[in-house]
C-alpha positions as CSV (number, residue, x, y, z in Angstrom):
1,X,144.9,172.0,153.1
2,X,147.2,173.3,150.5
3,X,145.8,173.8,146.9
4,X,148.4,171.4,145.2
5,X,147.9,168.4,142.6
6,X,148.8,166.0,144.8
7,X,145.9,167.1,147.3
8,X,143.7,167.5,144.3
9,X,144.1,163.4,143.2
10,X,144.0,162.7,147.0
11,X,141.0,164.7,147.3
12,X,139.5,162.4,144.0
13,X,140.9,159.1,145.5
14,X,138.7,160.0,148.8
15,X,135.6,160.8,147.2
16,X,132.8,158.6,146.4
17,X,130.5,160.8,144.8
18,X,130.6,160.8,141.0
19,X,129.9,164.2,140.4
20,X,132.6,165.0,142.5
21,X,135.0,163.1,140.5
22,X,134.3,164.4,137.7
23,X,135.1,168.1,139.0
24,X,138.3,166.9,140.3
25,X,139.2,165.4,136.7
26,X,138.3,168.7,135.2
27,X,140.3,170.7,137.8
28,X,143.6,167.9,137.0
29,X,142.7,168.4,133.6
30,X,142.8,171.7,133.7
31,X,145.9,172.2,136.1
32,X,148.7,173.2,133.5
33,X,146.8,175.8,132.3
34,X,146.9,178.3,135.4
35,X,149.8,179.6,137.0
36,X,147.4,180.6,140.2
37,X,145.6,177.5,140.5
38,X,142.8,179.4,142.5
39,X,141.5,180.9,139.1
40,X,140.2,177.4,138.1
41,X,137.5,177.7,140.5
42,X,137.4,181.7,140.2
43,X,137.0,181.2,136.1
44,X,133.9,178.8,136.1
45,X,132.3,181.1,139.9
46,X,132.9,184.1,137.6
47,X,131.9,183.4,134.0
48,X,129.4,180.2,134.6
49,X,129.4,177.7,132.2
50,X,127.7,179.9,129.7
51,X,130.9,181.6,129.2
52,X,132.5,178.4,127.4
53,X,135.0,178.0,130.1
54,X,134.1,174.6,130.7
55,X,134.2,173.6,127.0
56,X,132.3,170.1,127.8
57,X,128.9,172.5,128.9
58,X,128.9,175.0,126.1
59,X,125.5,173.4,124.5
60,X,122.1,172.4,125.7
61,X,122.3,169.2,124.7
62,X,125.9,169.1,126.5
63,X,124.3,170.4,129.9
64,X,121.0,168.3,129.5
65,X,122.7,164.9,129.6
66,X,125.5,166.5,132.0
67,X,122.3,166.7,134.5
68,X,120.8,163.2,133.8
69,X,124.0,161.7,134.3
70,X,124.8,163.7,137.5
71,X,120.9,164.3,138.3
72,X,120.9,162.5,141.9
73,X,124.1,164.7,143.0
74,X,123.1,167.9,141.3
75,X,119.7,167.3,143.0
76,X,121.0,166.9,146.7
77,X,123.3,169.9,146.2
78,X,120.6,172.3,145.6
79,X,118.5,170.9,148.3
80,X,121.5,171.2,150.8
81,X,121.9,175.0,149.3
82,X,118.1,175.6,149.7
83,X,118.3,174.2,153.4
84,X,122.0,175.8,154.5
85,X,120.4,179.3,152.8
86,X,117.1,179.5,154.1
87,X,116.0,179.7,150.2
88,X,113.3,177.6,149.3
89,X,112.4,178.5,145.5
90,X,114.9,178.6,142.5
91,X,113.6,181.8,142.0
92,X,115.4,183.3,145.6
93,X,118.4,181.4,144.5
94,X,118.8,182.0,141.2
95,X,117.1,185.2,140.1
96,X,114.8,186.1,137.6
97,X,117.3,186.4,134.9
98,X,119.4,182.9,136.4
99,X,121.9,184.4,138.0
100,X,122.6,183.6,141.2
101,X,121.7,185.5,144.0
102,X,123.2,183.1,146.8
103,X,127.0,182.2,147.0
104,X,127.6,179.1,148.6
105,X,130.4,177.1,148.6
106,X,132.0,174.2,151.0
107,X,134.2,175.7,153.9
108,X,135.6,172.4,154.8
109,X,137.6,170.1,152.7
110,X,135.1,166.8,153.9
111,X,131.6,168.1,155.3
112,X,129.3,165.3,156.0
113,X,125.4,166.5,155.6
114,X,121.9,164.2,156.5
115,X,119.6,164.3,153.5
116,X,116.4,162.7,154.0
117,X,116.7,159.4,156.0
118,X,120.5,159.2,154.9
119,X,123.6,160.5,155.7
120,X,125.9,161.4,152.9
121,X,129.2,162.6,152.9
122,X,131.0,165.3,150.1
123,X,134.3,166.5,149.6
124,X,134.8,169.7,149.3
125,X,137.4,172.1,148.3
């Protein structure tokens, strides 16, 4: 699938997880503001959050209630990273310092993972 904003609101309009709509809004959002559209996800893999790139996560306060909005999604994600890595601590995934050691990222633009006794479904870049 081609990265263009068409595919990017289609992408939205398909999913039904809210944490992945709010990504897609920030990547929309952020569209006019790269001339390779690639470097919106290369910015915030690069820099992190910490680096102010995503101006909405710049302070705790900002992050904390980021994560208790978004804690459910943010929660299944790192157990699907922990699972698809073989990583079972934060510490193998993230370091001692935070930074991450393990790069993962969705190959597929929908991937459809089992969780528990349910089956949930994400969409993907």
């Amino acid at each position: 699938m081609k990265l263009t904003l068409t595919n990017v609101r289609k992408l939205k309009a398909c999913s039904t997880n809210r944490l992945a709509k709010h990504v897609w809004n920030y990547i929309i959002d952020q569209w006019r503001d790269y001339s390779d559209k690639t470097n919106i996800f290369k910015d915030v893999l690069k820099h992190g959050c910490v680096s102010g790139i995503v101006s909405e996560l710049i302070y705790y306060s900002d992050t904390l209630a980021f994560y208790k909005k978004y804690r459910d999604e943010i929660n299944d994600l790192l157990s699907e990273t922990m699972h698809s890595t073989g990583c079972f601590s934060l510490h193998e995934i993230f370091g001692e310092n935070g930074i991450t050691k393990t790069r993962w990222l969705p190959t597929r633009t929908t991937e459809t993972y089992s969780l528990g006794s349910g089956s949930k479904k994400r969409y993907g870049i």
